[in-house]
C-alpha positions in Angstrom: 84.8 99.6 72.3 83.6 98.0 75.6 83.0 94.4 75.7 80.9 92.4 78.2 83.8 91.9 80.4 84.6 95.5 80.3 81.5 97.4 79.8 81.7 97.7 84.0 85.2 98.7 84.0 84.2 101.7 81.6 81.3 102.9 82.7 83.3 103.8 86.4 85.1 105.8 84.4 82.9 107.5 82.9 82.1 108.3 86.4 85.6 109.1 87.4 86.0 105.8 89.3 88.7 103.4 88.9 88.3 99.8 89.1 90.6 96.7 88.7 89.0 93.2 89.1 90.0 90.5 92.1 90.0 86.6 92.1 88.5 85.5 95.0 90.3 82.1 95.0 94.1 83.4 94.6 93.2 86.9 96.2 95.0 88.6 93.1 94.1 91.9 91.5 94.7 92.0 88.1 94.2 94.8 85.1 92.6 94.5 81.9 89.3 93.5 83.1 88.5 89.5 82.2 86.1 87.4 83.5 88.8 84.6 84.5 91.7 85.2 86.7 95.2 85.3 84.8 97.1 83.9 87.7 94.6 80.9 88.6 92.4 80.7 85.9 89.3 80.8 88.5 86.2 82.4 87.3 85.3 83.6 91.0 86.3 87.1 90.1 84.6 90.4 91.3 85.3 94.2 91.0 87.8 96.3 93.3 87.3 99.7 93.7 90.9 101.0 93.5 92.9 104.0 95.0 94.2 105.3 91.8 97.7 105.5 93.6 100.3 104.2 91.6 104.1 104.2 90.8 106.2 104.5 87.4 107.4 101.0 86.5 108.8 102.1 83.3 108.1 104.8 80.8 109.1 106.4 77.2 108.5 109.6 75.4 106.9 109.5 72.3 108.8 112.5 70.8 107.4 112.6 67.0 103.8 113.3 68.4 103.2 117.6 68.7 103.1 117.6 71.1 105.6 114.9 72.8 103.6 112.7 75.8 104.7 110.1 77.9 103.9 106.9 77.6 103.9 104.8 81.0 103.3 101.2 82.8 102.3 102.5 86.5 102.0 99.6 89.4 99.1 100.3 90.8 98.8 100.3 94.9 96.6 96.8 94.4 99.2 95.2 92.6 98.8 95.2 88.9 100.4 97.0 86.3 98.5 99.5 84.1 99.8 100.8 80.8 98.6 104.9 80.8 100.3 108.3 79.7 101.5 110.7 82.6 100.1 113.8 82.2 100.5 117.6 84.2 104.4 117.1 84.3 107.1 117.9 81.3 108.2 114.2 80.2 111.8 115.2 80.9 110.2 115.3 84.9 109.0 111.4 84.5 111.0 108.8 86.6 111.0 105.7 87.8 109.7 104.9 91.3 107.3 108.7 91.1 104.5 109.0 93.1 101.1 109.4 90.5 97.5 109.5 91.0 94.7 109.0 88.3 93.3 111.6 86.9 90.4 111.6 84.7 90.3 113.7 81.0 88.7 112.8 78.0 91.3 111.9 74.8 91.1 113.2 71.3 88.0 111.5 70.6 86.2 113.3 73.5 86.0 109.7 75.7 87.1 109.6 79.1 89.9 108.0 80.1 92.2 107.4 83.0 95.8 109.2 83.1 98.1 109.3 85.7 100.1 112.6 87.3 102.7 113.6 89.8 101.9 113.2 93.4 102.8 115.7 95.9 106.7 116.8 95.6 106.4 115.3 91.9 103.6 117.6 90.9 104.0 120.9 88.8 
């Protein structure tokens, strides 16, 4: 459910906008929207529109569900680290250091949500 802190952050993507939020004291971007900065504690913090380019950090398969998906903590091209699923790729594809670009689908419940997928060579 969004929060005050977050009720911006969702409503981009219910518009298919991604957003991350910047301290303007440190300069950090940082992920899981909050009002105060995690890496000064400042309150001076604003929106960021962001690229929705990221990389795989790290990644696992959750191979009970039917059927499997991929679990995945992408670096985002601002900085921070997102966690996400990978989607439009077999999770056996899924690697380290891949190229991914959000991608906007709604989840079981029929809510939109941000994914990420393969990138150019990487894509199916």
């Amino acid at each position: 459910m969004p929060t005050f802190e977050t009720q911006t952050y969702w409503d981009a993507i219910d518009q298919q906008r991604l957003l991350v939020k910047a301290c303007k004291a440190c300069g950090q971007a940082h992920y899981t929207p909050r009002d105060h900065c995690p890496h000064c504690f400042s309150a001076d913090t604003h929106w960021l529109p962001a690229s929705g380019r990221a990389v795989v950090y790290s990644w696992s398969v959750a191979n009970r569900a039917d059927p499997p998906y991929v679990v995945a903590y992408v670096q985002l091209a601002e900085g921070p680290m997102m966690l996400t699923n990978i989607v439009g790729c077999e999770p056996a594809d899924v690697r380290i250091g891949q190229s991914v670009q959000v991608t906007f689908q709604p989840d079981a419940q029929g809510r939109t949500r941000p994914y990420f997928q393969p990138t150019g060579k990487d894509a199916v």
